[in-house]
C-alpha positions as CSV (number, residue, x, y, z in Angstrom):
1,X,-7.1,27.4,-5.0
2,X,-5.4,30.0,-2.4
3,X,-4.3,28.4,0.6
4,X,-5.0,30.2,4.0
5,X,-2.1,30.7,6.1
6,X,-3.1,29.5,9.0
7,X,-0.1,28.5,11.4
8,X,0.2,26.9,15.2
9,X,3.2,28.1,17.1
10,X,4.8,25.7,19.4
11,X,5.8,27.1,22.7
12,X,9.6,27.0,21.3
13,X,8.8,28.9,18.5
14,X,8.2,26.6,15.8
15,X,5.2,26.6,13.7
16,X,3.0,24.2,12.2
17,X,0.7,24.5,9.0
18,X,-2.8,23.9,10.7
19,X,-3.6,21.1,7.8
20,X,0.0,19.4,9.0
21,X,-2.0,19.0,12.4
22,X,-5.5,17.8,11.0
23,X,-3.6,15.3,9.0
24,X,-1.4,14.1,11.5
25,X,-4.7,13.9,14.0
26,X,-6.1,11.4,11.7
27,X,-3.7,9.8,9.5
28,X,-4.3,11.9,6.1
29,X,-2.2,11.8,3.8
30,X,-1.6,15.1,1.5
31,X,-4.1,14.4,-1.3
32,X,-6.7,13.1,1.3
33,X,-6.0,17.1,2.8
34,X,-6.4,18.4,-0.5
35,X,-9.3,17.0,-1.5
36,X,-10.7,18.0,2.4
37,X,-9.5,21.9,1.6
38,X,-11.1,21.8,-1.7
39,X,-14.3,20.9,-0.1
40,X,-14.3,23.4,2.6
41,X,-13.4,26.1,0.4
42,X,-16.0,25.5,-2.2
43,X,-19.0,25.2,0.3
44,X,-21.1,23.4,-2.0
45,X,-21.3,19.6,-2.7
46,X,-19.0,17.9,-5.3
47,X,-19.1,14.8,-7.2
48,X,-15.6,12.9,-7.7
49,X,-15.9,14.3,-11.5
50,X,-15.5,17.9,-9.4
51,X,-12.9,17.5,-7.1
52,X,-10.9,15.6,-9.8
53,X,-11.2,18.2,-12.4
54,X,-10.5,21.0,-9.4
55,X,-7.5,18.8,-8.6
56,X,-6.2,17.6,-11.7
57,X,-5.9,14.2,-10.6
58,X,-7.7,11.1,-11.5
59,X,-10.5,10.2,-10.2
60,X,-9.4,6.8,-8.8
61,X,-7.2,8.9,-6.2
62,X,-10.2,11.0,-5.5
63,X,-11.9,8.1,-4.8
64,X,-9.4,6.6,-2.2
65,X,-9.6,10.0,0.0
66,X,-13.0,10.5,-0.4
67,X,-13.8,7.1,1.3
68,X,-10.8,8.0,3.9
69,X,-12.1,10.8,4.4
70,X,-15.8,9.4,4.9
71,X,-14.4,6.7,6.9
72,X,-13.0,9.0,9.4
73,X,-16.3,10.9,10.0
74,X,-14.8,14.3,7.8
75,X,-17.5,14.4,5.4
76,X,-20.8,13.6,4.5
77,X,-22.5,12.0,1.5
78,X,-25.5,12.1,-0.4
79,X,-26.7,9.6,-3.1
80,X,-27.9,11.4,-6.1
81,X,-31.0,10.2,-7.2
82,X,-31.3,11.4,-11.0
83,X,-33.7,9.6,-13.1
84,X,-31.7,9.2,-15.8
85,X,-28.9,7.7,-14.0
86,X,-30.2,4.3,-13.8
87,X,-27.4,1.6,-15.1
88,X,-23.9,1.5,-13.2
89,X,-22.9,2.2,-10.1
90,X,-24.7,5.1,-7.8
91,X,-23.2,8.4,-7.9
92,X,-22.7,10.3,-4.9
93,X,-22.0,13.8,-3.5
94,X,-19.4,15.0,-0.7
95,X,-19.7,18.1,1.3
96,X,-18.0,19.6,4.4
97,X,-20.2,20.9,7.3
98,X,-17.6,23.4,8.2
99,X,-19.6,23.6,12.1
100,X,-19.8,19.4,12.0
101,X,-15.9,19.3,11.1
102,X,-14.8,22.2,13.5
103,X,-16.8,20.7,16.3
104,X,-15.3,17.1,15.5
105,X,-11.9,18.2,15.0
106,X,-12.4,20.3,18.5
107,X,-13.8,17.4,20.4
108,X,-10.7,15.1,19.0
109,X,-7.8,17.6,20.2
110,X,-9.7,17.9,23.5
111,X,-9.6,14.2,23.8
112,X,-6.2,13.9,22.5
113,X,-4.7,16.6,24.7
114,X,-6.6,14.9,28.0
115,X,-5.0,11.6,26.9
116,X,-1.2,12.6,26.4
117,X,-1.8,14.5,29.6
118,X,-2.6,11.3,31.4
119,X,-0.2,9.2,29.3
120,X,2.7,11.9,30.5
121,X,1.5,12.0,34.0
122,X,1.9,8.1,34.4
123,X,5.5,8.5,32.6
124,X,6.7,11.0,35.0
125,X,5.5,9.3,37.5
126,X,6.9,5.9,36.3
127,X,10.5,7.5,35.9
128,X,13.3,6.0,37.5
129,X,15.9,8.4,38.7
130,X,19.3,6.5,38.3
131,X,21.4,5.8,41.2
């Protein structure tokens, strides 16, 4: 799976993987970005069988960053209703909505960045200047 090359450049300079940033925004850790870029790169739904398989990973640590993932509103998730798939637990598919994610992860930076600016106003403001 290629990886885009998509970088944020600090005003010093620095520069930041854009996945770095989406993980860091909600507490992901690297397999629960994997299995996110995986899904957005496919553009089709994927059981756990899938993304393990894609990933070469189990799919017990699919299944952790799925529900992470699901938990923090990254994904959706269909129930499959097969006929044949009667006995056991349900089986499910996960899909991105590339506009649903990008409008998410918009809206949360937004908030974010209106919150550390209020947060760094009341610091500056709080400051004591030693005498």
């Amino acid at each position: 799976m290629s990886k885009m090359n998509s970088k944020v450049r600090f005003p010093d300079g620095r520069e930041v993987d854009i996945q770095e940033v989406i993980a860091f925004l909600y507490g992901l850790s690297r397999s629960d970005v994997e299995v996110l870029h995986v899904m957005m790169c496919k553009g089709r739904k994927m059981s756990t069988e899938d993304l393990a398989e894609e990933l070469k990973v189990t799919k017990a640590s699919i299944s952790k960053s799925i529900n992470n993932l699901l938990y923090k509103g990254l994904i959706g998730r269909e129930k499959v209703t097969d006929e044949e798939k009667r006995k056991g637990r349900p089986a499910y598919l996960y899909w991105v909505d590339r506009e649903s994610l990008y409008e998410k992860v918009t809206d949360d930076m937004e908030k974010l960045t209106e919150a550390v600016k209020n947060q760094f106003k009341a610091h500056v403001q709080l400051a004591v200047v030693p005498s």
